[in-house]
Backbone as XML, in Angstrom:
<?xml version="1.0"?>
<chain id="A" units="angstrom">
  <residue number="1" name="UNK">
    <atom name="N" x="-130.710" y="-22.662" z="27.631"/>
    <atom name="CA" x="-129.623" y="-22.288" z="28.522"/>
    <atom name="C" x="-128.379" y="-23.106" z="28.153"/>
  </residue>
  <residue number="2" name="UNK">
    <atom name="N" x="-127.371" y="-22.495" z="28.028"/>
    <atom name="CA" x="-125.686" y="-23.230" z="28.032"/>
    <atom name="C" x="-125.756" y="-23.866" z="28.980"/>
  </residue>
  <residue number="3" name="UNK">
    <atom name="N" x="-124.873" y="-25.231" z="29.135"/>
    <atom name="CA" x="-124.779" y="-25.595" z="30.177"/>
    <atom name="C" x="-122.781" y="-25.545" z="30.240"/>
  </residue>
  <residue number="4" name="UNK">
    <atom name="N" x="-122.615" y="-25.496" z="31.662"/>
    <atom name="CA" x="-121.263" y="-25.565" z="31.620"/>
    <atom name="C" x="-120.744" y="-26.357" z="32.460"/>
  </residue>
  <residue number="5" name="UNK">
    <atom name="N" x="-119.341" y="-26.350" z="32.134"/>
    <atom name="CA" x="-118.794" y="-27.756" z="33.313"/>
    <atom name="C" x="-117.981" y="-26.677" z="34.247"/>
  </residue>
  <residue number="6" name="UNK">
    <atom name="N" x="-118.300" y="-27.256" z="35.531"/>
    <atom name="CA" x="-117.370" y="-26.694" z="36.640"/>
    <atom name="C" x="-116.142" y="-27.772" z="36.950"/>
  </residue>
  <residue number="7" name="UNK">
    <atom name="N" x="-115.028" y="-27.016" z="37.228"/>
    <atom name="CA" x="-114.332" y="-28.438" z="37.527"/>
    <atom name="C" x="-113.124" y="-27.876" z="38.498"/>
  </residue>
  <residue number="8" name="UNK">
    <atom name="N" x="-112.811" y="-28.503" z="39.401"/>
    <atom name="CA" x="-112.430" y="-28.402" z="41.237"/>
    <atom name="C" x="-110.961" y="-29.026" z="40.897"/>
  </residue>
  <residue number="9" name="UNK">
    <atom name="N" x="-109.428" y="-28.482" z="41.148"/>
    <atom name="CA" x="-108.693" y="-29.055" z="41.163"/>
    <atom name="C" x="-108.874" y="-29.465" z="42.775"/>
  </residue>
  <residue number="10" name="UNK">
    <atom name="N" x="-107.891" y="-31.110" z="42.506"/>
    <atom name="CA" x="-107.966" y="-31.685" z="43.265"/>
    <atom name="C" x="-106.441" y="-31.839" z="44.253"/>
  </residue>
  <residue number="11" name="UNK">
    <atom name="N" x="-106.293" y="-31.871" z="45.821"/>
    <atom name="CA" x="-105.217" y="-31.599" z="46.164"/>
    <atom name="C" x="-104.324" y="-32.650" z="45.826"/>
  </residue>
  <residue number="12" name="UNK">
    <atom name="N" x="-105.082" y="-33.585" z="46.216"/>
    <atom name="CA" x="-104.595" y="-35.028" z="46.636"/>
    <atom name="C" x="-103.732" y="-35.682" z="44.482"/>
  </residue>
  <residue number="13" name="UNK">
    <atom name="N" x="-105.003" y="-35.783" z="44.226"/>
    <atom name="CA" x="-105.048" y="-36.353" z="42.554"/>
    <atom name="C" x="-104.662" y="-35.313" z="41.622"/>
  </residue>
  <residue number="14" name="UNK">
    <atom name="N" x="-104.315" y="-34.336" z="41.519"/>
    <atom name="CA" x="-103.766" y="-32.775" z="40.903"/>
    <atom name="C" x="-102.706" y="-32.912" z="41.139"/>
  </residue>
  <residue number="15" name="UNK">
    <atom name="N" x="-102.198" y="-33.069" z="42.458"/>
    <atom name="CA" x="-100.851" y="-33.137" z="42.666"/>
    <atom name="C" x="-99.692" y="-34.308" z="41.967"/>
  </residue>
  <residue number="16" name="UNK">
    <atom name="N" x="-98.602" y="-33.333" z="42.237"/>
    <atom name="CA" x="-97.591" y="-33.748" z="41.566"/>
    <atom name="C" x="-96.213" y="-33.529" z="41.513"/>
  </residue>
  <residue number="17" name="UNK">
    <atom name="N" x="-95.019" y="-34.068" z="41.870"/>
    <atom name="CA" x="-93.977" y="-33.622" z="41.777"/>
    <atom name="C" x="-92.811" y="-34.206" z="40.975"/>
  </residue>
  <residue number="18" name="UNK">
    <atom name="N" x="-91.925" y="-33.594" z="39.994"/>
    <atom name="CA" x="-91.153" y="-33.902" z="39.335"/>
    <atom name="C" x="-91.531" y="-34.517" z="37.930"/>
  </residue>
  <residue number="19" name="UNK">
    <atom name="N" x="-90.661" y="-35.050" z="36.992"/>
    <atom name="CA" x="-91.271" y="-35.291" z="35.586"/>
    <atom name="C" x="-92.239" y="-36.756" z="35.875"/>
  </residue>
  <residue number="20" name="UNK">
    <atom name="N" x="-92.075" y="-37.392" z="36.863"/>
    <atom name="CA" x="-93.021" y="-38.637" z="37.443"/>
    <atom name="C" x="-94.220" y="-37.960" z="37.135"/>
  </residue>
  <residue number="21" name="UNK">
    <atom name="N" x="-94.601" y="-36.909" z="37.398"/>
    <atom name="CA" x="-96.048" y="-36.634" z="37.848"/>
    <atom name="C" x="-97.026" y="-36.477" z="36.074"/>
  </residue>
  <residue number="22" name="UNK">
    <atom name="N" x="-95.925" y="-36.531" z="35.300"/>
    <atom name="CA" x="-96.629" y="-36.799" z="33.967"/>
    <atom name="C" x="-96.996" y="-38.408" z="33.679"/>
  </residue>
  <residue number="23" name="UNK">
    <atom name="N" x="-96.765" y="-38.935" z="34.817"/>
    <atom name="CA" x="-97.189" y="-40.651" z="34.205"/>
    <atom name="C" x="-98.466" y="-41.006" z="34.948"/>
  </residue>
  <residue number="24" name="UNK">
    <atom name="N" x="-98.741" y="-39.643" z="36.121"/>
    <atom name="CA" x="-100.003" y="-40.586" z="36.535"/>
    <atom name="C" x="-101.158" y="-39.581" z="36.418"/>
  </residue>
  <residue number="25" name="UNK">
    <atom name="N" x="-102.150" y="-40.406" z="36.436"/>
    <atom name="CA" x="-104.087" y="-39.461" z="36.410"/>
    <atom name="C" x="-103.666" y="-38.296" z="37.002"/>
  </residue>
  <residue number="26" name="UNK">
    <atom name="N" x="-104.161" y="-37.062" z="36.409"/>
    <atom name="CA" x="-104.399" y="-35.724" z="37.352"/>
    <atom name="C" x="-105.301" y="-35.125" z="36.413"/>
  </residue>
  <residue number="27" name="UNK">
    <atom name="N" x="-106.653" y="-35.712" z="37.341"/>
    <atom name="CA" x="-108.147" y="-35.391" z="36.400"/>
    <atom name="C" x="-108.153" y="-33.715" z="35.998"/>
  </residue>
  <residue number="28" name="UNK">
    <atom name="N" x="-107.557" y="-32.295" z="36.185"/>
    <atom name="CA" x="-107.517" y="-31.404" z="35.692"/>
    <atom name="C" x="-107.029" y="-31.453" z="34.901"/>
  </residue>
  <residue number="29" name="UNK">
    <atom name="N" x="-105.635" y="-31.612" z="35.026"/>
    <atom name="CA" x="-104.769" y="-31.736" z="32.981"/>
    <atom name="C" x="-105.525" y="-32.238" z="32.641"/>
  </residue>
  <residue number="30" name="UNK">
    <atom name="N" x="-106.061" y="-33.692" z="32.746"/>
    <atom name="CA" x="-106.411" y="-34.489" z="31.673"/>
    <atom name="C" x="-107.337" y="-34.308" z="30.877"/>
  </residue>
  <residue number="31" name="UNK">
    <atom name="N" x="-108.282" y="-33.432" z="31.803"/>
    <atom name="CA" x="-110.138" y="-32.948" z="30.839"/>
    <atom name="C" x="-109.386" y="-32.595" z="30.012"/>
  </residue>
  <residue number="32" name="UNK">
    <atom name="N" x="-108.236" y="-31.229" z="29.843"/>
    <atom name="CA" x="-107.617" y="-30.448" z="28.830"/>
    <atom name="C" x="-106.938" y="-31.200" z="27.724"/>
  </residue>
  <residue number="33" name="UNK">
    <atom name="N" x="-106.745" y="-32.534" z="27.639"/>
    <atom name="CA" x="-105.931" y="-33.420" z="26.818"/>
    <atom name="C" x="-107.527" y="-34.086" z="25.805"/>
  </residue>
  <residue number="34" name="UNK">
    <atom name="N" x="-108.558" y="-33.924" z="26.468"/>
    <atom name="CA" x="-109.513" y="-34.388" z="25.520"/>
    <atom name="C" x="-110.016" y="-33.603" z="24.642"/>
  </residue>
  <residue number="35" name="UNK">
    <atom name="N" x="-110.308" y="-33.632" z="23.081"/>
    <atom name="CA" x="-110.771" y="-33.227" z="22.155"/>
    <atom name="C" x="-112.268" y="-32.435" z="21.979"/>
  </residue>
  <residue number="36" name="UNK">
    <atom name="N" x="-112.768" y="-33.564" z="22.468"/>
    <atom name="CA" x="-114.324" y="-33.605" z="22.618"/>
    <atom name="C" x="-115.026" y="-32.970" z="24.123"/>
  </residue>
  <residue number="37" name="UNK">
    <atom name="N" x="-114.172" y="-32.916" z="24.410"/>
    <atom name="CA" x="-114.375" y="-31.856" z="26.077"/>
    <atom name="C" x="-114.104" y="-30.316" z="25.863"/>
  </residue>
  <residue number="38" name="UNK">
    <atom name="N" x="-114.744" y="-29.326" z="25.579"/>
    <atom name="CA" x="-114.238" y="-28.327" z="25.704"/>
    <atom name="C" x="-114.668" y="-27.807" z="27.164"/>
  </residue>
  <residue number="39" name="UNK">
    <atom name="N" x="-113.361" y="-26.915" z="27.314"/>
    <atom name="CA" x="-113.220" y="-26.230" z="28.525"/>
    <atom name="C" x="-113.397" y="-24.514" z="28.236"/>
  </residue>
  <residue number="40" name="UNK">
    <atom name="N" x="-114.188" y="-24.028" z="28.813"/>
    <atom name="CA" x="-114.150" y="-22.665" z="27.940"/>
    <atom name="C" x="-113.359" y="-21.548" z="28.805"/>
  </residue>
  <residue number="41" name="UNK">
    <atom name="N" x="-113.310" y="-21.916" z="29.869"/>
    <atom name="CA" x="-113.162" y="-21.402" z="31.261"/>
    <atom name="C" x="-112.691" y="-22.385" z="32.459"/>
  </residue>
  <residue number="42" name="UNK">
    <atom name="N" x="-111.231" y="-22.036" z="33.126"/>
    <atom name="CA" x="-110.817" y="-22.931" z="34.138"/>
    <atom name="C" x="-110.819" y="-21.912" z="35.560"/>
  </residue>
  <residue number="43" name="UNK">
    <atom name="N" x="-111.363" y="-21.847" z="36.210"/>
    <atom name="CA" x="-111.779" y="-21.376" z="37.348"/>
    <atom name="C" x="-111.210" y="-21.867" z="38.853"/>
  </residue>
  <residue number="44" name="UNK">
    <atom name="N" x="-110.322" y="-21.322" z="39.583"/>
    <atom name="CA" x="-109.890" y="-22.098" z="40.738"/>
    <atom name="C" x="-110.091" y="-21.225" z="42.243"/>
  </residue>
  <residue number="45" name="UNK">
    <atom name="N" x="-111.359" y="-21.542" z="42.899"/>
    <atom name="CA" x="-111.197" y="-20.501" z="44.363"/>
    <atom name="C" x="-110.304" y="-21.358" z="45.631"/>
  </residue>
  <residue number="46" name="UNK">
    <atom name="N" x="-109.693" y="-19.977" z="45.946"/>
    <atom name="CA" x="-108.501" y="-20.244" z="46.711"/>
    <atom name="C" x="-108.241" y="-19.398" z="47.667"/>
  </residue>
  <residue number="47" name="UNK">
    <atom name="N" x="-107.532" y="-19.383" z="48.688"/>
    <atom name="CA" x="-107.848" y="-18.556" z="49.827"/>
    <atom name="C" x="-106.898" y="-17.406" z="49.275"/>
  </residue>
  <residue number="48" name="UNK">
    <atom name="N" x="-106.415" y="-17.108" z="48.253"/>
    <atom name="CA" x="-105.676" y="-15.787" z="48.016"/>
    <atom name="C" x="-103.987" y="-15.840" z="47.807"/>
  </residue>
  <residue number="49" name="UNK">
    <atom name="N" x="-103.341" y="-17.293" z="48.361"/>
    <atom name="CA" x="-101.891" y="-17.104" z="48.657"/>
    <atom name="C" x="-101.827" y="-18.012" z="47.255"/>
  </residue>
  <residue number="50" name="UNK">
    <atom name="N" x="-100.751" y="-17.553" z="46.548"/>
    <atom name="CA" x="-99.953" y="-18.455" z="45.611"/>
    <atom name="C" x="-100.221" y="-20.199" z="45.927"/>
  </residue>
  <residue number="51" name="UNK">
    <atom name="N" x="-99.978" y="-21.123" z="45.195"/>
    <atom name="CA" x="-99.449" y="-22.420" z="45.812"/>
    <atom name="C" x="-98.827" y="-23.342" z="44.976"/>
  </residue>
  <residue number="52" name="UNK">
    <atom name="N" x="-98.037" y="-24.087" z="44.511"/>
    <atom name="CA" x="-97.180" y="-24.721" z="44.186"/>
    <atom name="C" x="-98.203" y="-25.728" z="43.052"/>
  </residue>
  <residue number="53" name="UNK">
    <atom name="N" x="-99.483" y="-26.179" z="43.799"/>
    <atom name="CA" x="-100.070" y="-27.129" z="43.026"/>
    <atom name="C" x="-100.891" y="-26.244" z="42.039"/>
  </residue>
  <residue number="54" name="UNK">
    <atom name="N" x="-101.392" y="-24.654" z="41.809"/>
    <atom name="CA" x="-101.553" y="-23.921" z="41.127"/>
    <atom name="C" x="-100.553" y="-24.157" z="39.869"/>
  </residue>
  <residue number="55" name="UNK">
    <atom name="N" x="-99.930" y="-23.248" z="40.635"/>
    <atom name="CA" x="-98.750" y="-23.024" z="39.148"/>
    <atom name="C" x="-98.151" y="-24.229" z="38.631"/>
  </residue>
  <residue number="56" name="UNK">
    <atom name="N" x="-98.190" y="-25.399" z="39.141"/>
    <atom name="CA" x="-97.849" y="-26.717" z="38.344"/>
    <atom name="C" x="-99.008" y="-27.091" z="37.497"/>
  </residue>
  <residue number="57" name="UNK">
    <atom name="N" x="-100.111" y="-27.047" z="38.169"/>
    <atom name="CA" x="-101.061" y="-27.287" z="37.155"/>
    <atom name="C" x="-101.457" y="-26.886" z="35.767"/>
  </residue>
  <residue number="58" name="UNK">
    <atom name="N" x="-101.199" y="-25.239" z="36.250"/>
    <atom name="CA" x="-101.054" y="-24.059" z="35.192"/>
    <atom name="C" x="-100.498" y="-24.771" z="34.204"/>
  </residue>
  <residue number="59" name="UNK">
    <atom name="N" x="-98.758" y="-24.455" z="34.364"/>
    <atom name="CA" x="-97.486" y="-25.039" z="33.666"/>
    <atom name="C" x="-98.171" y="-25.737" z="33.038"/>
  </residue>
  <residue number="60" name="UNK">
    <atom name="N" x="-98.628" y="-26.964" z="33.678"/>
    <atom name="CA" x="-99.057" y="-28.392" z="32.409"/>
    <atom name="C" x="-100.146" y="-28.303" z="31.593"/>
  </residue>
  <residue number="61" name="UNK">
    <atom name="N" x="-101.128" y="-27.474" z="32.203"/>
    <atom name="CA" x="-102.147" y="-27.184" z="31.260"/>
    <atom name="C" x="-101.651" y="-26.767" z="30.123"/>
  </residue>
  <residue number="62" name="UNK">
    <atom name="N" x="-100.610" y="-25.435" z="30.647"/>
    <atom name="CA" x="-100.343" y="-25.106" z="29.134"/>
    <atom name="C" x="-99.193" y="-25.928" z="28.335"/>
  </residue>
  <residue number="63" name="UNK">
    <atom name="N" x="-98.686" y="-26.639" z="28.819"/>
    <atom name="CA" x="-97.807" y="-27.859" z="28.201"/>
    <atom name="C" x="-98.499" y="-28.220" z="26.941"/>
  </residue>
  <residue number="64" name="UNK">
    <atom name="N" x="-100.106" y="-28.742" z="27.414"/>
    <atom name="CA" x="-101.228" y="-29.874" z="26.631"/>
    <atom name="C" x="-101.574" y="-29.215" z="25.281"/>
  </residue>
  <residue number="65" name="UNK">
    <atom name="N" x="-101.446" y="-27.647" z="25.581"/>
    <atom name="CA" x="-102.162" y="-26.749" z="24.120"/>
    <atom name="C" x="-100.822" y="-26.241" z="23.663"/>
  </residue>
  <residue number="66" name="UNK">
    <atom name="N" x="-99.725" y="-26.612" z="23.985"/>
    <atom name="CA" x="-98.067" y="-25.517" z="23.608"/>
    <atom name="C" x="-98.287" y="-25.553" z="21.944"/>
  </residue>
</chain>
């Protein structure tokens, strides 16, 4: 069997506002900044509405692979 990693953005530690928020831990980007971690699949359940810490996260994820 594959095994896979699940991984939970976090409100509190995910979060982030302004170019500051690139200087501190936000354990979702960061799995994506490691080599030896593959992510095959990023998965986020959510009650359905847009949210700010989504699409920032997004954004930076794809910053890490631009």
């Amino acid at each position: 069997m594959i095994r896979k990693n699940t991984v939970v953005i976090g409100t509190q530690l995910d979060n982030g506002k302004g170019s500051a928020r690139r200087q501190k831990w936000r354990p979702t980007v960061a799995l994506t900044q490691h080599e030896d971690v593959v992510i095959d699949r990023l998965e986020l359940l959510y009650n359905g509405e847009p949210t700010a810490l989504l699409d920032q996260v997004m954004q930076d994820i794809g910053t890490v692979h631009a």
